[in-house]
C-alpha positions as YAML, in Angstrom:
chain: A
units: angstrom
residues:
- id: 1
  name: UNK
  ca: [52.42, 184.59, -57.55]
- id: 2
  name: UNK
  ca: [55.82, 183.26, -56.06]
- id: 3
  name: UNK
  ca: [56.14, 179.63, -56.10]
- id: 4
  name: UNK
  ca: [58.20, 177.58, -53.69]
- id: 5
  name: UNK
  ca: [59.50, 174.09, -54.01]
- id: 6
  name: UNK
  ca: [61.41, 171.87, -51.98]
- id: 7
  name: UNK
  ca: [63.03, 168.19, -51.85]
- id: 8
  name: UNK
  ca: [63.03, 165.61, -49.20]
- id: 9
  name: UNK
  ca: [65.75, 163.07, -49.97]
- id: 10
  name: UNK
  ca: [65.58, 160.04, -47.61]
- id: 11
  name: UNK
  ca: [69.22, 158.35, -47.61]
- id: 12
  name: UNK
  ca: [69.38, 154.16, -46.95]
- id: 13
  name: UNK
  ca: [73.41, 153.57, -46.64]
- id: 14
  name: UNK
  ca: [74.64, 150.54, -46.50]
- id: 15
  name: UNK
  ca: [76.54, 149.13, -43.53]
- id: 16
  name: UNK
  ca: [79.92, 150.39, -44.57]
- id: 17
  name: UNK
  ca: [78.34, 153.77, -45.63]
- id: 18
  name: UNK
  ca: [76.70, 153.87, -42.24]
- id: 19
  name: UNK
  ca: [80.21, 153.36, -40.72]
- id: 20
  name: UNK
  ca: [81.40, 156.43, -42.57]
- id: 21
  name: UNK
  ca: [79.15, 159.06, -42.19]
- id: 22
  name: UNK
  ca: [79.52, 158.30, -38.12]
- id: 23
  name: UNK
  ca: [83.05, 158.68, -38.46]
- id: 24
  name: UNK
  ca: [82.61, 162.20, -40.37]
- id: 25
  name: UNK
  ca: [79.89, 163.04, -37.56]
- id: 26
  name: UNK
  ca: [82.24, 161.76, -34.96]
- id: 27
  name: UNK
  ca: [85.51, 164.31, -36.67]
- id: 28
  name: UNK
  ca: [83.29, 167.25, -36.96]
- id: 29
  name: UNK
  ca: [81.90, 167.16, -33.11]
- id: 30
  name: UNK
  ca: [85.50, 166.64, -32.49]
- id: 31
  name: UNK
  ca: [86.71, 169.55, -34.57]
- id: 32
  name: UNK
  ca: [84.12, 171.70, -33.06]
- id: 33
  name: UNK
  ca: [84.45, 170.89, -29.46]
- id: 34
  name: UNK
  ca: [88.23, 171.22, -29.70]
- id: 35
  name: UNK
  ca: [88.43, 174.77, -31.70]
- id: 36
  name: UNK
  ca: [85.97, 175.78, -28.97]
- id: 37
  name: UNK
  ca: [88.06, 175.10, -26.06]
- id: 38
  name: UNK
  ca: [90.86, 176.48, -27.45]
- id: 39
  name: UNK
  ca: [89.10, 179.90, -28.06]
- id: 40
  name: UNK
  ca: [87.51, 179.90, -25.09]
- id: 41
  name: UNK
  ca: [91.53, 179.23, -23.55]
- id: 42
  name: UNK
  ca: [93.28, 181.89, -25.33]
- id: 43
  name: UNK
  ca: [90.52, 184.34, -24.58]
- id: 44
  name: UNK
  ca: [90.63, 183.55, -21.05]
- id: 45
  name: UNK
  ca: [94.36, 183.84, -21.30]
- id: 46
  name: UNK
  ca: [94.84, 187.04, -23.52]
- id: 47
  name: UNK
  ca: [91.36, 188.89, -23.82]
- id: 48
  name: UNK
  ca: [91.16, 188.04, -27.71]
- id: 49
  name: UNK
  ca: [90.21, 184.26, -29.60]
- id: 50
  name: UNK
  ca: [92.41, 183.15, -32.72]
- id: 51
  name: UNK
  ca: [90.41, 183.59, -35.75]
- id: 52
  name: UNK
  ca: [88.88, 180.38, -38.38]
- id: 53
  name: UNK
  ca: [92.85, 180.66, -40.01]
- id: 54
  name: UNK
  ca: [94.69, 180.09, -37.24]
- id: 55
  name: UNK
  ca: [92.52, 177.25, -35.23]
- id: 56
  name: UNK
  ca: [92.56, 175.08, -38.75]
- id: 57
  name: UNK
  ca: [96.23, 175.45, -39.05]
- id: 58
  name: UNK
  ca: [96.78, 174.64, -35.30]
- id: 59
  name: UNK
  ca: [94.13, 171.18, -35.50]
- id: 60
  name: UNK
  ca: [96.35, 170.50, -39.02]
- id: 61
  name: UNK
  ca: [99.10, 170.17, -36.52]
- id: 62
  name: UNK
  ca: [97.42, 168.33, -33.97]
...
């Protein structure tokens, strides 16, 4: 018999915590939406996307 377990972890931050993790949530939907546009651009453009290397080096720049 194969038993499972999992964990539920309910997190209370604090105001400044709270301020934080949007921020982080706010850069990764940023990150995201941006390295899709730009694949979606150079494959419109050229017929091939830039791989995971290439978009972090390019939003490193930005």
């Amino acid at each position: 018999m194969l038993i499972k377990r999992a964990y539920k972890t309910e997190l209370e931050p604090n105001n400044v915590q709270r301020t934080a993790l949007l921020k982080h949530a706010g850069a990764a939907r940023f990150a995201y939406n941006w390295g899709l546009a730009r694949k979606r651009e150079e494959y419109q453009k050229t017929g091939k996307s830039p791989n995971a290397i290439e978009l972090h080096r390019q939003l490193n720049r930005l």
